[in-house]
MISE-705934 format. One record per residue (C-alpha): x, y, z; residue number from 1; residue in three letters. Coordinates in Angstrom, 3 decimals, padded with zeros to 6 digits, always signed. Layout:
# residues N
east, north, up, resi, resn
X, Y, Z, NUM, ALA
...
//
This chain:
# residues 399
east, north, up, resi, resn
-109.012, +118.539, -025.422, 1, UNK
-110.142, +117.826, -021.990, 2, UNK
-111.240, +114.775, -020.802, 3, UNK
-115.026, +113.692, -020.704, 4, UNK
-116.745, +111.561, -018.206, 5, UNK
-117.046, +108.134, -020.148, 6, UNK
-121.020, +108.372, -019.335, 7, UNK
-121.197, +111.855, -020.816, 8, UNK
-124.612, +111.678, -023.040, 9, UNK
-123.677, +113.020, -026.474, 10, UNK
-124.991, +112.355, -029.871, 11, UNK
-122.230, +109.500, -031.295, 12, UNK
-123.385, +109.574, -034.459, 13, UNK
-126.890, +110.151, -036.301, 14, UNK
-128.020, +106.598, -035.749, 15, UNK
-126.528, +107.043, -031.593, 16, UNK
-129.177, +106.127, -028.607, 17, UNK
-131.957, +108.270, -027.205, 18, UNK
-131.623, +109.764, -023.911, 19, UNK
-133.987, +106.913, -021.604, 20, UNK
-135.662, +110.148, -020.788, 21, UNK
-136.482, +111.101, -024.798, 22, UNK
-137.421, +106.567, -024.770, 23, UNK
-140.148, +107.158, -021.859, 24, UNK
-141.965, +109.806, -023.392, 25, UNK
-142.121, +108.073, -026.745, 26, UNK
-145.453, +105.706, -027.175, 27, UNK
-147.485, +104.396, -029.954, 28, UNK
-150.683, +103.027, -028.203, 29, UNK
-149.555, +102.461, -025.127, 30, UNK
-146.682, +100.783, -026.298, 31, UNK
-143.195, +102.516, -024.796, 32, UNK
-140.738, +102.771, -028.120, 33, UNK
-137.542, +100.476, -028.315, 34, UNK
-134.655, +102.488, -030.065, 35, UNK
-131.631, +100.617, -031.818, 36, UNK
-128.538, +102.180, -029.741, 37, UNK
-125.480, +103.052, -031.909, 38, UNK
-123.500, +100.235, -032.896, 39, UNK
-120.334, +102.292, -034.629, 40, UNK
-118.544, +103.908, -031.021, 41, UNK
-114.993, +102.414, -031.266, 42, UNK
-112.607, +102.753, -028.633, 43, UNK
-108.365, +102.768, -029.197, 44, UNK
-105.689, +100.964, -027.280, 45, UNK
-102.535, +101.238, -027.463, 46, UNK
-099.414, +101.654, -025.544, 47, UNK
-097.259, +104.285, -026.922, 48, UNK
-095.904, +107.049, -024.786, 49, UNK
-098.660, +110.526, -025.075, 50, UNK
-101.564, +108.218, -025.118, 51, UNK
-104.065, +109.236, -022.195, 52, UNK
-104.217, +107.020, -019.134, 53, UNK
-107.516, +107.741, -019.085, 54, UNK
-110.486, +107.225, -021.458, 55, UNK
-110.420, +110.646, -023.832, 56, UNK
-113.265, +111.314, -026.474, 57, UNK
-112.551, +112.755, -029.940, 58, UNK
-115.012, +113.812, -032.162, 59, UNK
-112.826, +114.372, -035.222, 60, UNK
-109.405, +113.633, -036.875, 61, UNK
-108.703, +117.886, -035.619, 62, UNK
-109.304, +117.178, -031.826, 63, UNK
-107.614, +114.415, -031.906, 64, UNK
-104.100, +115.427, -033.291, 65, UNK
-104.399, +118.610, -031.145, 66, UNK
-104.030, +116.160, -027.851, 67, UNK
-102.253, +112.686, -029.697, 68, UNK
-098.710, +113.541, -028.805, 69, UNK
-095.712, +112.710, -031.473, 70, UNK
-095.107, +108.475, -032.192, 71, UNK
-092.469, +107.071, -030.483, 72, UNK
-090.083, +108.381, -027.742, 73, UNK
-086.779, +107.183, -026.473, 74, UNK
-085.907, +104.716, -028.902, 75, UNK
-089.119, +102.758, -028.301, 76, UNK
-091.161, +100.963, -031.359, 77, UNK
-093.535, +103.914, -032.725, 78, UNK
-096.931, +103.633, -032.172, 79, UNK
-099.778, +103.173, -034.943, 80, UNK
-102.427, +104.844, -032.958, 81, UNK
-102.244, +107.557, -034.639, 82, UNK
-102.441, +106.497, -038.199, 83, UNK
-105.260, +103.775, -037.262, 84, UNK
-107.841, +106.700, -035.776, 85, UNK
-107.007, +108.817, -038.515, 86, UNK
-107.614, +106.125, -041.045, 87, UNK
-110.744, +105.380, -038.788, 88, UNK
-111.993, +108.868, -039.544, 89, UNK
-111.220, +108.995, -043.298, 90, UNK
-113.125, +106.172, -043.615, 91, UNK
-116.366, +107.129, -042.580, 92, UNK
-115.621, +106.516, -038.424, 93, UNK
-117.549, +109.014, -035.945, 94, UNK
-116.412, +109.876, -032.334, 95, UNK
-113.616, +107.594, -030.614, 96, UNK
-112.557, +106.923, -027.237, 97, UNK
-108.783, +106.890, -026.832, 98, UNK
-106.900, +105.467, -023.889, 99, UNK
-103.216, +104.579, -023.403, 100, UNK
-102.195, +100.633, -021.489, 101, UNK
-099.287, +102.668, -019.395, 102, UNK
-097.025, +100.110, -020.459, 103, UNK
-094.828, +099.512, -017.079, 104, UNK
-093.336, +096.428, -018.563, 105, UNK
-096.271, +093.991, -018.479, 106, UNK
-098.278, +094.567, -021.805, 107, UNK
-100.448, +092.411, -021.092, 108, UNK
-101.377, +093.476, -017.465, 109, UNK
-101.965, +096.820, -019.164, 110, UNK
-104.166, +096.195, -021.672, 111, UNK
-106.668, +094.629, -018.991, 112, UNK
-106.216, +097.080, -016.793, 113, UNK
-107.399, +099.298, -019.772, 114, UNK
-110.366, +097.241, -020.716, 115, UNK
-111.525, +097.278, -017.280, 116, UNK
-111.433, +101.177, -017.846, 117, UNK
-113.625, +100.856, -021.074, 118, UNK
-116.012, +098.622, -018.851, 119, UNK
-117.303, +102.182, -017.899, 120, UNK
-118.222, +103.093, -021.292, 121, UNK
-121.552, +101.674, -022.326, 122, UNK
-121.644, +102.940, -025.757, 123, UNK
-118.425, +101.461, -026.911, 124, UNK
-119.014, +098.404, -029.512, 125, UNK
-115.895, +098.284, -031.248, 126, UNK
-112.311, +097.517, -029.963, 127, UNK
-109.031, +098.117, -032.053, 128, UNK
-105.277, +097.699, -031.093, 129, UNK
-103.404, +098.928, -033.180, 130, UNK
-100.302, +098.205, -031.275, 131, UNK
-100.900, +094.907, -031.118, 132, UNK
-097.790, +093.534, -032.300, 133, UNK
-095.450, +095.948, -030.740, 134, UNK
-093.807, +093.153, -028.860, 135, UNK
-094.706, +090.342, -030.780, 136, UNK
-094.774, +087.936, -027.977, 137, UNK
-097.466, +089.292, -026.280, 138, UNK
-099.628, +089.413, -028.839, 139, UNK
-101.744, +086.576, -028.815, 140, UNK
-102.187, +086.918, -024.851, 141, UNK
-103.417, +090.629, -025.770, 142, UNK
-105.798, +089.561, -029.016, 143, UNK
-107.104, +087.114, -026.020, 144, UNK
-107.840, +089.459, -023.496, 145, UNK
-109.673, +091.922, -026.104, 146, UNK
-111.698, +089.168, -026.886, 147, UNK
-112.829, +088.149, -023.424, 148, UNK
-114.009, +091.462, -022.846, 149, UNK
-115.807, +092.110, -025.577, 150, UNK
-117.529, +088.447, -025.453, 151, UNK
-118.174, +089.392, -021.642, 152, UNK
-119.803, +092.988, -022.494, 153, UNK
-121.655, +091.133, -025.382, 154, UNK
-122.576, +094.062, -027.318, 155, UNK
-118.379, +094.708, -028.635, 156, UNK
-116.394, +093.464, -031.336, 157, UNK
-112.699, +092.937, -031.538, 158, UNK
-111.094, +094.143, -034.793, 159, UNK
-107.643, +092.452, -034.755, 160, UNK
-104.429, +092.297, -037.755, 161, UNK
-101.818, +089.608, -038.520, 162, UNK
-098.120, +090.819, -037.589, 163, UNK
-096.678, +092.451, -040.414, 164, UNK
-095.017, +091.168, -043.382, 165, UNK
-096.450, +087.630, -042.717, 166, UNK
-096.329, +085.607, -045.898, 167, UNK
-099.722, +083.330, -046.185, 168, UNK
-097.779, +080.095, -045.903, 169, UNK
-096.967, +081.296, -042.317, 170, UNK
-100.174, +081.080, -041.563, 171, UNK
-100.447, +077.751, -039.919, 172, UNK
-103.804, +077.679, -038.342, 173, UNK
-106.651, +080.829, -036.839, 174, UNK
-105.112, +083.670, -035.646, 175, UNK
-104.099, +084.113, -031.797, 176, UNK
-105.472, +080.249, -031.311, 177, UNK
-109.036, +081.755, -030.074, 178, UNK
-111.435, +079.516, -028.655, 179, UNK
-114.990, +079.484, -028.497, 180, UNK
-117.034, +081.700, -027.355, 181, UNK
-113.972, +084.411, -028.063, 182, UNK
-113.584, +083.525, -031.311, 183, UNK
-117.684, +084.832, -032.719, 184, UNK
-116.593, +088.638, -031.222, 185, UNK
-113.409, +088.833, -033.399, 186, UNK
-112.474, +089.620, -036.870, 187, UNK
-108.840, +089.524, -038.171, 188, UNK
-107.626, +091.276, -040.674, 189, UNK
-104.716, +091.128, -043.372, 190, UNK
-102.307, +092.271, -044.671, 191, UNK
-101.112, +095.439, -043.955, 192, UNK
-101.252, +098.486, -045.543, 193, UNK
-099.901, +101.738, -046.633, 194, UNK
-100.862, +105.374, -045.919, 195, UNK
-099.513, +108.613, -046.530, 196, UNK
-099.007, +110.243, -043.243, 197, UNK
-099.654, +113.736, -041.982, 198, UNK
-095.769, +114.647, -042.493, 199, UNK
-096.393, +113.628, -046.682, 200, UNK
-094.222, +110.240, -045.938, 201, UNK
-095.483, +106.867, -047.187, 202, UNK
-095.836, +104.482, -043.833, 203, UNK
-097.032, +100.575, -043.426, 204, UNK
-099.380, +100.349, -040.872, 205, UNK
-102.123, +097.542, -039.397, 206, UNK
-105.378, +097.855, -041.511, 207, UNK
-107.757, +097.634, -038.173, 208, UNK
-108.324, +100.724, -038.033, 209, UNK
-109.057, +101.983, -041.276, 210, UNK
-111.522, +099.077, -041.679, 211, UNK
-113.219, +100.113, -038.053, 212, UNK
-114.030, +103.855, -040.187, 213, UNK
-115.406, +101.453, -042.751, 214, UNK
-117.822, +099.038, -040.203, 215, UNK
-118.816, +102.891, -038.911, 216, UNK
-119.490, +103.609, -042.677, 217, UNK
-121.810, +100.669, -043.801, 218, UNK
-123.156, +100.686, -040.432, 219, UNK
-124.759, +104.265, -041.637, 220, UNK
-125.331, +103.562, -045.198, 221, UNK
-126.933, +099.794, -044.797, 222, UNK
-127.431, +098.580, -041.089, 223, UNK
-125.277, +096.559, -038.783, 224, UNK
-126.468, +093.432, -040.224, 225, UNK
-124.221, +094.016, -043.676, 226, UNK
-121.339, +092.705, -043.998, 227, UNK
-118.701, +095.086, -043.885, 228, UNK
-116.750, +095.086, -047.109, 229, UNK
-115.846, +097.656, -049.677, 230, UNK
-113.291, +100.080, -050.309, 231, UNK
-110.710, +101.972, -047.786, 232, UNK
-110.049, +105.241, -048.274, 233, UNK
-106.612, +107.144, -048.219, 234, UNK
-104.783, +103.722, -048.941, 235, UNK
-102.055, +104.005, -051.583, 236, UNK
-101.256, +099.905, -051.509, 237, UNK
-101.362, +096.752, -049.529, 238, UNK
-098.762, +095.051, -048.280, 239, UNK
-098.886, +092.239, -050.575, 240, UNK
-101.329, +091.184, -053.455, 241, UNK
-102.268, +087.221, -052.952, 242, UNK
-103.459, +084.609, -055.822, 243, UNK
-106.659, +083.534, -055.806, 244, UNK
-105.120, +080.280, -053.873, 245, UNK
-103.861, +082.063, -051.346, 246, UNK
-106.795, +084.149, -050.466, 247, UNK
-108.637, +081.023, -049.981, 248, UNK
-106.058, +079.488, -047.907, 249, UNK
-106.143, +082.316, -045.418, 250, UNK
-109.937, +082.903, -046.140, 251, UNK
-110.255, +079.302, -044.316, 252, UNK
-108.654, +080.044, -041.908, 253, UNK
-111.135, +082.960, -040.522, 254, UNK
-108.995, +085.744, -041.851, 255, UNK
-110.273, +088.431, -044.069, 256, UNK
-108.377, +089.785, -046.989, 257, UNK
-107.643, +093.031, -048.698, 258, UNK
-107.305, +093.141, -052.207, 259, UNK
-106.431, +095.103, -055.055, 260, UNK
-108.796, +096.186, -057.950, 261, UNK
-108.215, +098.345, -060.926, 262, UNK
-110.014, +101.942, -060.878, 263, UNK
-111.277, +100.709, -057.535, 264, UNK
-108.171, +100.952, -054.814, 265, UNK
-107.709, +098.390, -052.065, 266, UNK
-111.006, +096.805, -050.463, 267, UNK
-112.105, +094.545, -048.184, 268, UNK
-113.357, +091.243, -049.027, 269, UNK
-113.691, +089.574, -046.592, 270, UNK
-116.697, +089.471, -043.663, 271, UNK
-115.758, +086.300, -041.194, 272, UNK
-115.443, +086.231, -037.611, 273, UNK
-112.678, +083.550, -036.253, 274, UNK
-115.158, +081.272, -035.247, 275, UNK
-115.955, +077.925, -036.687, 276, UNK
-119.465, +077.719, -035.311, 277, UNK
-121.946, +078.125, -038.334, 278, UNK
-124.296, +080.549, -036.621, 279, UNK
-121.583, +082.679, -035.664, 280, UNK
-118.999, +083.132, -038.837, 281, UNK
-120.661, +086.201, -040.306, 282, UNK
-119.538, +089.193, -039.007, 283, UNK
-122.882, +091.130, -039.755, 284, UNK
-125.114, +088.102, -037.937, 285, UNK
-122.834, +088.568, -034.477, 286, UNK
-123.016, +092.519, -034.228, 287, UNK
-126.691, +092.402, -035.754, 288, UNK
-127.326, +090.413, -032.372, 289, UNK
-125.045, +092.289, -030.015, 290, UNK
-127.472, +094.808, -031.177, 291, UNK
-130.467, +093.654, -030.256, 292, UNK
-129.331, +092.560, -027.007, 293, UNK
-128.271, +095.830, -026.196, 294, UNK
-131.086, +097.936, -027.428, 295, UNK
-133.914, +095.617, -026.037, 296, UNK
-131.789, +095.618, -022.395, 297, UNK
-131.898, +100.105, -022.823, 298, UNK
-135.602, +099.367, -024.159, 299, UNK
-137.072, +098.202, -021.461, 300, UNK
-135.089, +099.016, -018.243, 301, UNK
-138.291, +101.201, -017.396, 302, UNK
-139.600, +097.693, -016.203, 303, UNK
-137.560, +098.094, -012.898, 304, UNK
-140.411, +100.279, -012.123, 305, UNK
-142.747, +098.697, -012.408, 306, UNK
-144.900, +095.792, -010.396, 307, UNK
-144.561, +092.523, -012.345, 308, UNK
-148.267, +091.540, -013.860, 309, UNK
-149.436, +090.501, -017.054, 310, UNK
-150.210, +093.723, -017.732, 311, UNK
-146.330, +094.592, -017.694, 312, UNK
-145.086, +091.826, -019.292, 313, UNK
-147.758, +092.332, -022.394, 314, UNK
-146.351, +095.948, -022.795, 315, UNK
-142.580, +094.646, -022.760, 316, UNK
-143.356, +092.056, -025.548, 317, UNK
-145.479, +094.457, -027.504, 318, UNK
-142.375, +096.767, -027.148, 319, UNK
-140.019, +094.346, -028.385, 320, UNK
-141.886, +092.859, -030.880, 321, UNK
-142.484, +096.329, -032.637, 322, UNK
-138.579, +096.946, -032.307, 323, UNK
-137.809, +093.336, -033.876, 324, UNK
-140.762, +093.839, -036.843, 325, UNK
-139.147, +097.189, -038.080, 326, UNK
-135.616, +095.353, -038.451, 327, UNK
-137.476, +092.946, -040.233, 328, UNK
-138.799, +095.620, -042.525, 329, UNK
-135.515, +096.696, -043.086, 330, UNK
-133.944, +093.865, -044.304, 331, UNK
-132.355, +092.918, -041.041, 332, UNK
-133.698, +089.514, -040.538, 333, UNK
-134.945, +087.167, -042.572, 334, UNK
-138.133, +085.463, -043.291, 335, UNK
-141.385, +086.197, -045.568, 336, UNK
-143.220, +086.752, -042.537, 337, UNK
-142.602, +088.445, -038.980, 338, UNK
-142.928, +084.890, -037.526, 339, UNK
-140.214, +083.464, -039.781, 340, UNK
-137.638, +086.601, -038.792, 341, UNK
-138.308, +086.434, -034.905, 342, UNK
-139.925, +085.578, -031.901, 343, UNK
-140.278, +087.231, -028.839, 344, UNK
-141.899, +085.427, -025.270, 345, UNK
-142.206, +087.367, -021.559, 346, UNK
-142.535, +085.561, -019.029, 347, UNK
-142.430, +085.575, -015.233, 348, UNK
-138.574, +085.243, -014.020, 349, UNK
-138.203, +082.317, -011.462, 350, UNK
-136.726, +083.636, -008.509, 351, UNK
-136.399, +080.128, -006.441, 352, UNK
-132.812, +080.337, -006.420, 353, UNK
-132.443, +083.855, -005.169, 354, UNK
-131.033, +083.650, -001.573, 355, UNK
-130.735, +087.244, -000.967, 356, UNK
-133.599, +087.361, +001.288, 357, UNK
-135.253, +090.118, -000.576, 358, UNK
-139.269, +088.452, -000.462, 359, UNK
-140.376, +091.670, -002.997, 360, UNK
-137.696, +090.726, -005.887, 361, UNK
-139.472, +090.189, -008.654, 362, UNK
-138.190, +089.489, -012.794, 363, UNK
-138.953, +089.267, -015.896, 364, UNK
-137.616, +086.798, -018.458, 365, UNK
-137.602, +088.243, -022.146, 366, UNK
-136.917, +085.251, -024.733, 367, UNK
-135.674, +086.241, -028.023, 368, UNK
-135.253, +084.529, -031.148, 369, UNK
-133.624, +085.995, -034.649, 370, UNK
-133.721, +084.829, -037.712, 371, UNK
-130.361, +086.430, -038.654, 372, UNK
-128.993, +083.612, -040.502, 373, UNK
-131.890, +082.211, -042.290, 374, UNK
-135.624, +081.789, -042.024, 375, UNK
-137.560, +079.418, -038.958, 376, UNK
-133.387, +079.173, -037.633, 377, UNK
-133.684, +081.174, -034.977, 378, UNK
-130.388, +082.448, -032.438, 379, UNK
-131.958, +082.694, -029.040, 380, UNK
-130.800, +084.771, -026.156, 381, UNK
-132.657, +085.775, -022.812, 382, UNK
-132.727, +089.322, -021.519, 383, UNK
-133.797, +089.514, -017.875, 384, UNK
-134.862, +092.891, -016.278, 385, UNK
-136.014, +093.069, -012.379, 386, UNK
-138.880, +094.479, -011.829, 387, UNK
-140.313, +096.617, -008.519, 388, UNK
-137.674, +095.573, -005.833, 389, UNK
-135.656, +093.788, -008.205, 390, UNK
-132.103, +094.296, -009.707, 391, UNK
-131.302, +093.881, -012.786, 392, UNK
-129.157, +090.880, -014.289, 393, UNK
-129.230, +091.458, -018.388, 394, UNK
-126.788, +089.224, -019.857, 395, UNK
-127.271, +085.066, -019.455, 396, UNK
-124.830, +082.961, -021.495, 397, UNK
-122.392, +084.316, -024.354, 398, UNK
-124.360, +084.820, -027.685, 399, UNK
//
């Protein structure tokens, strides 16, 4: 499989963005259409020998054995790349990006240097390492840096595992000691679990990526605002089965469980970022908003064109606002009414502060508010787009 260019348009999956071109045409009234963009395009770390250096796109489990070269080499700790995108794709996962840390000694250096790489990749919203806990001393420095990146791009989501065979009463406190804002774009998951590989041997390998196939999966069948839970496929057993004590032990503590159920395999139960902030524990409320950030910021970048008026900044509200009412249709956000679910204001941008000399920069300010937690609550975020001989700045404070 050769390697793509990491802004290659390609349909990700059948929910994946519109071409902006395929966006422009598309009006209802005047009104220039806001498309959701895909929210299941996960991307794979790790740092096992055979791993790219560069980002490489699979499409299926086929092309991606055909370049995934053998686990392990020279004695080294085997990788659970492998296993994790192939559990990713049994589970209901589309397309992935791949991309080896080249491990030269500092993990840690590595895996940023590799997440700068993703930077490059718009599309990606979901980050898994499955060789986390290779070297089990770097692996809260690496579950940081994940996290900082994806709370930076603000559209990603860190999937992250406990080390294996962790008991629950080693669990002392939240996982990897995230702070806020870090801790909203993560999800941790436990325990571990085991697989039959492609060589007919039973193996015990991190969850994280059989549970990104499943986020892909619900994402399809539901929306991104469900809660990802429910069963994974081509797991024989988990590592461990807890008492209903000990699930709520760990439960508190921000991690999600697996757990056994008769007739209906090992599933996941769990849907709870690592953060303690109200607004933010619920896995499906942080991506559902990482969403709409992302797909109002594509929506309406044909503002940059455009001379800022009233005129404008009616059409960009009346865009978003149709975008907003048809996720409150589908369940998305809630509220009896469209003004319980949301609100949407665009304004003139104030450019006082701007010392780059440029007297035609103009902006735009779009204020959002979602009801994704409950109704008249709103989150808020701003997306700001320049307009005429403006540039734009799209992402203001970590939501």
């Amino acid at each position: 499989m050769s390697p793509r260019q990491p802004n290659e348009p390609r349909t990700v999956t059948a929910a994946g963005p519109l071409a902006q071109e395929a966006r422009d045409r598309e009006a209802d009234g005047g009104t220039r259409a806001v498309h959701g963009v895909s929210t299941s395009v996960t991307a794979f770390l790790g740092d096992a020998p055979g791993l790219p250096d560069g980002p490489v796109f699979a499409r299926g489990p086929r092309e991606f054995i055909e370049t995934f070269l053998p686990d392990g080499a020279g004695g080294q700790a085997r990788s659970f790349v492998r296993d994790a995108v192939l559990g990713h794709f049994r589970n209901g996962g589309g397309g992935v990006w791949v991309l080896g840390t080249a491990d030269g000694g500092d993990r840690v250096a590595a895996y940023r240097s590799a997440l700068a790489e993703l930077e490059r990749i718009p599309e990606i919203t979901l980050v898994v390492a499955p060789d986390l806990w290779r070297v089990e001393e770097d692996a809260e420095r690496i579950a940081e840096a994940i996290t900082e990146h994806c709370g930076r791009m603000g559209d990603r989501f860190a999937l992250l595992h406990t080390r294996q065979g962790l008991a629950p009463d080693g669990m002392t406190g939240r996982p990897f000691g995230l702070g806020e804002p870090n801790a909203r774009f993560a999800a941790v998951y436990y325990p571990w679990i085991t697989v039959t590989g492609t060589d007919g041997d039973e193996r015990l390998v991190p969850p994280s990526g059989h549970v990104s196939g499943l986020y892909c999966r619900v994402d399809a069948e539901q929306g991104v605002h469900q809660a990802p839970v429910g069963a994974l496929l081509g797991v024989v057993k988990h590592e461990r089965e807890l008492s209903d004590d000990e699930r709520e032990s760990v439960g508190g503590m921000g991690v999600n469980c697996l757990r056994s159920f008769p007739g209906q395999g090992i599933r996941v139960v769990g849907a709870r970022t690592l953060s303690t902030e109200p607004d933010w524990t619920h896995i499906g409320v942080r991506r559902l908003v990482g969403h709409v950030r992302k797909s109002l910021e594509e929506g309406i970048r044909w503002a940059a064109a455009e001379p800022d008026d009233a005129r404008l900044r009616a059409g960009v509200q009346r865009s978003a606002t149709a975008f907003l009412k048809d996720l409150w249709d589908r369940g998305a956000l809630h509220g009896r009414s469209a003004d319980q679910a949301f609100s949407v204001v665009c304004e003139k941008g104030d450019t006082s502060g701007d010392t780059s000399g440029d007297t035609a920069r103009s902006a735009l300010h779009l204020d959002v508010g979602l009801a994704a937690v409950r109704p008249d609550e709103f989150i808020t975020f701003r997306v700001r787009q320049a307009t005429a001989a403006g540039d734009a700045r799209h992402k203001e404070g970590a939501v």
